[in-house]
N, C-alpha and C positions, 0 to 999 in steps of 0.2 A: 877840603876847601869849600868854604858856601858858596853854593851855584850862583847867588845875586853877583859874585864877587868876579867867578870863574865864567857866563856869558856876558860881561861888561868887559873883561878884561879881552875874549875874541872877537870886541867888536872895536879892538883898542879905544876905549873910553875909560874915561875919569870917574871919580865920585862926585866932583862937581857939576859932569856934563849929565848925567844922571838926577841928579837932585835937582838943577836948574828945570827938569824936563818933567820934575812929579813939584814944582812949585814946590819943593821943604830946602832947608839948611843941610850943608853936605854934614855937619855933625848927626843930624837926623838920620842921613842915609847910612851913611858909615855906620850909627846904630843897626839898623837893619841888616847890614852885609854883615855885621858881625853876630846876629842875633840876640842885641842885648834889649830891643826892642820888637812888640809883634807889629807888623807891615797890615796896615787895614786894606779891609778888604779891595776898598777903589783902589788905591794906590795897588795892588797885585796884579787889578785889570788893567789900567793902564802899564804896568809891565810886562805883564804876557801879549799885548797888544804892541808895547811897542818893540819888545825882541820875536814874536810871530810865532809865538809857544802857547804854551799851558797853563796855568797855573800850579796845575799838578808837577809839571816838571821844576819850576820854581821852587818848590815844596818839599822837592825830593819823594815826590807817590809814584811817581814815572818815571825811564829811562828815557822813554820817547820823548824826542824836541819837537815834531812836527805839532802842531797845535790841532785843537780837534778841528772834525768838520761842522760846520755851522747847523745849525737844528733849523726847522724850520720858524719858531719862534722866535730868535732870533734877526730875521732875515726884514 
């Protein structure tokens, strides 16, 4: 199962509450959960941002869902 698919679906949410939430068309998203599209790069940080992850977990690079800790650079 695509991860975009399978933490949308534990936070019981839609594709269109999703796509309403990155401003695109839920055919758009739906590409993306299905990987028939690559997810630019904003659109990844606004979803690791809004499920409180990684992007590496998004990605499938990690197991881990906890998101990193913040850098100082960021801050």
């Amino acid at each position: 199962m695509n991860r975009l698919k399978e933490i949308r679906e534990d936070k019981d949410l839609y594709q269109k509450d999703i796509a309403s939430f990155l401003n695109v068309d839920q055919s758009n998203y739906s590409k993306y959960e299905l990987e028939k599209i690559n997810i630019p790069v904003d659109v990844l940080v606004k979803l690791a941002k809004y499920y409180n992850t990684s992007i590496d977990y998004l990605l499938y690079l990690t197991d881990e869902r906890k998101p990193y800790p913040k850098s100082i650079v960021n801050k």
